[in-house]
TISE-622808 format. One record per residue (C-alpha): residue number from 1; residue in three letters; x, y, z. Coordinates in steps of 0.05 Angstrom, whole numbers, plus 32768, in hexadecimal, padded with zeros to 4 digits. Example, Ala and Ser with C-alpha at 12.3 -4.5 7.8 and 13.67 -1.06 7.14 Angstrom:
BEGIN
{pt 1, Ala, {80F6, 7FA6, 809C}}
{pt 2, Ser, {8111, 7FEB, 808F}}
END
This chain:
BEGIN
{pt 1, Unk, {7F85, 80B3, 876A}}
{pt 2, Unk, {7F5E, 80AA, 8729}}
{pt 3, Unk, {7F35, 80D5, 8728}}
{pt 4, Unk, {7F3A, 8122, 871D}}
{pt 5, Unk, {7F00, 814E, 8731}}
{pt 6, Unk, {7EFD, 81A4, 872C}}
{pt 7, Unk, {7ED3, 81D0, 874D}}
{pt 8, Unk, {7ECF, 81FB, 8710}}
{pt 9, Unk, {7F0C, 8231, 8726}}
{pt 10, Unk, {7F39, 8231, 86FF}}
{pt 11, Unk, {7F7C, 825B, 870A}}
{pt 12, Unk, {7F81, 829F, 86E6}}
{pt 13, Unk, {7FBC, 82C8, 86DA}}
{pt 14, Unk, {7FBF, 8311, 86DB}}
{pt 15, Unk, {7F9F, 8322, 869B}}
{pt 16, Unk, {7F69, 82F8, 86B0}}
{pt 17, Unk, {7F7E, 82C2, 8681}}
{pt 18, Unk, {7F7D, 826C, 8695}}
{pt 19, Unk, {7FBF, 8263, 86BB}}
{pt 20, Unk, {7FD8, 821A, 8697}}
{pt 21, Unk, {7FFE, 81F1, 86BE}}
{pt 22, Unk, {804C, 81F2, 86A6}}
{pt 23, Unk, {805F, 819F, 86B6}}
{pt 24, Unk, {8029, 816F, 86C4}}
{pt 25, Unk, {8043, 8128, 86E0}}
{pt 26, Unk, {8012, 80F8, 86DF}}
{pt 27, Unk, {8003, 80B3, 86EB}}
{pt 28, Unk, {7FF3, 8079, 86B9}}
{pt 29, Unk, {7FF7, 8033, 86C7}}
{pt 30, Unk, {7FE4, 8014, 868D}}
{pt 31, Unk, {7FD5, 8030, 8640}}
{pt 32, Unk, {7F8F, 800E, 8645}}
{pt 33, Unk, {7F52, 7FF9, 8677}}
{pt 34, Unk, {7F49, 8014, 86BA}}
{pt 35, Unk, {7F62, 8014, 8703}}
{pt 36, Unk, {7F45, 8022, 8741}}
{pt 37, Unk, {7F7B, 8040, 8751}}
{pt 38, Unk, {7FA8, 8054, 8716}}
{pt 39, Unk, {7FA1, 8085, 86DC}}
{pt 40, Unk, {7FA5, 805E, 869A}}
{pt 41, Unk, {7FB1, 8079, 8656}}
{pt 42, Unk, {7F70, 808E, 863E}}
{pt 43, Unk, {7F67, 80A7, 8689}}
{pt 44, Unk, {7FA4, 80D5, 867D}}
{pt 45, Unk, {7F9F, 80EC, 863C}}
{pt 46, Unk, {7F51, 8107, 864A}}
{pt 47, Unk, {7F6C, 8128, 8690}}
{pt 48, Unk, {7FAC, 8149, 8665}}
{pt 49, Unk, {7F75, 8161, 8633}}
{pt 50, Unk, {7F4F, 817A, 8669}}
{pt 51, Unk, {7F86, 819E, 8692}}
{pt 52, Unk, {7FAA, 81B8, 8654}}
{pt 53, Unk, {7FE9, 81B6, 866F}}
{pt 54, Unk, {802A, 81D5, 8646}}
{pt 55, Unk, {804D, 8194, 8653}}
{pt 56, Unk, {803C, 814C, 8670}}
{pt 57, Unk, {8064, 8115, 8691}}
{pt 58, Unk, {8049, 80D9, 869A}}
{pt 59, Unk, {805B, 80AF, 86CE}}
{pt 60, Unk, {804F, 8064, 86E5}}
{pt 61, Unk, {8053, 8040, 86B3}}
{pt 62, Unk, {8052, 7FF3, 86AF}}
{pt 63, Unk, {808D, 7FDC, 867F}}
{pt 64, Unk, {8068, 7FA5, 8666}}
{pt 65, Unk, {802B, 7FCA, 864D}}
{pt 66, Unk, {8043, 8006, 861C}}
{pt 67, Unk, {8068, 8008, 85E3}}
{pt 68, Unk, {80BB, 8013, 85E5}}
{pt 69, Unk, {80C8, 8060, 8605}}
{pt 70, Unk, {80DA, 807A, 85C1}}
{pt 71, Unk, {809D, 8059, 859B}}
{pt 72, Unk, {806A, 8072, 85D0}}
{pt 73, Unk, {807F, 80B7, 85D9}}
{pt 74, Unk, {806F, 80C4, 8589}}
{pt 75, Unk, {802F, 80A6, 8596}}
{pt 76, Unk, {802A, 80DE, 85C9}}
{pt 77, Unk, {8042, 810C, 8598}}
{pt 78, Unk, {800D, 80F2, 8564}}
{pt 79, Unk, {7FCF, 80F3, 859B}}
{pt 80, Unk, {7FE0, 813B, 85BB}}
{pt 81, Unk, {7FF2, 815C, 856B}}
{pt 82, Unk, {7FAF, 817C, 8567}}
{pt 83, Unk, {7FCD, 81A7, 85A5}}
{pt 84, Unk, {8005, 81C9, 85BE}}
{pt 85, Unk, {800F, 819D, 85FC}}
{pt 86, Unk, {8057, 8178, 85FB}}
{pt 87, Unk, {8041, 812B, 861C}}
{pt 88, Unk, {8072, 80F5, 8621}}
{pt 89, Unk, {8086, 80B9, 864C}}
{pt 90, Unk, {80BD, 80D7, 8692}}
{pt 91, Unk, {80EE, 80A5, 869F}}
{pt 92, Unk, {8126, 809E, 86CA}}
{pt 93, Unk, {8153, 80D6, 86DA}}
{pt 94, Unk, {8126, 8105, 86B2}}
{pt 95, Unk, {8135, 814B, 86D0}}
{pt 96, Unk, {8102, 8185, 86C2}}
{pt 97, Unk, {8116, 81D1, 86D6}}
{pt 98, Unk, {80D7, 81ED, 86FE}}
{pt 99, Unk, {80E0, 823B, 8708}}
{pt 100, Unk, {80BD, 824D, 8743}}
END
């Protein structure tokens, strides 16, 4: 999928409030240009803007087309600074706690 569409409900909590999402994983191929079929960069980073999400993984990745894992994940850090969304690259053996 590439594409995200919303009917316009939104989750609430209790107090009536936006429920955010606690770990978004999401796909993106490539840190430029489009896929039919793929999330790229630009793609991702407007969706994670959108969603508002307290934390994003993104998944995917081709190795040849970002920078090294530590280089890109300050670039993440440097794009999402204007919010309080933590973004940055998954990678193997990554373990998250979900409390559900």
């Amino acid at each position: 999928m590439n594409a995200y569409e919303t009917n316009g409900e939104n989750a609430k909590e209790g107090d009536g409030s936006k429920k955010r999402i606690d770990v978004l994983v999401i796909d993106c191929l490539f840190s430029k240009g489009k896929h039919n079929t793929h999330y790229t960069l630009p793609d991702t980073i407007a969706l994670i803007r959108k969603l508002q999400p307290k934390r994003a993984l993104l998944v995917g990745m081709s190795c040849d087309d970002f920078l090294e894992h530590k280089e890109m994940n300050k670039v993440l850090e440097e794009t999402f600074k204007d919010t309080d969304i933590r973004v940055e690259l998954a990678h193997d053996g990554l373990c998250i706690r979900l409390d559900l």
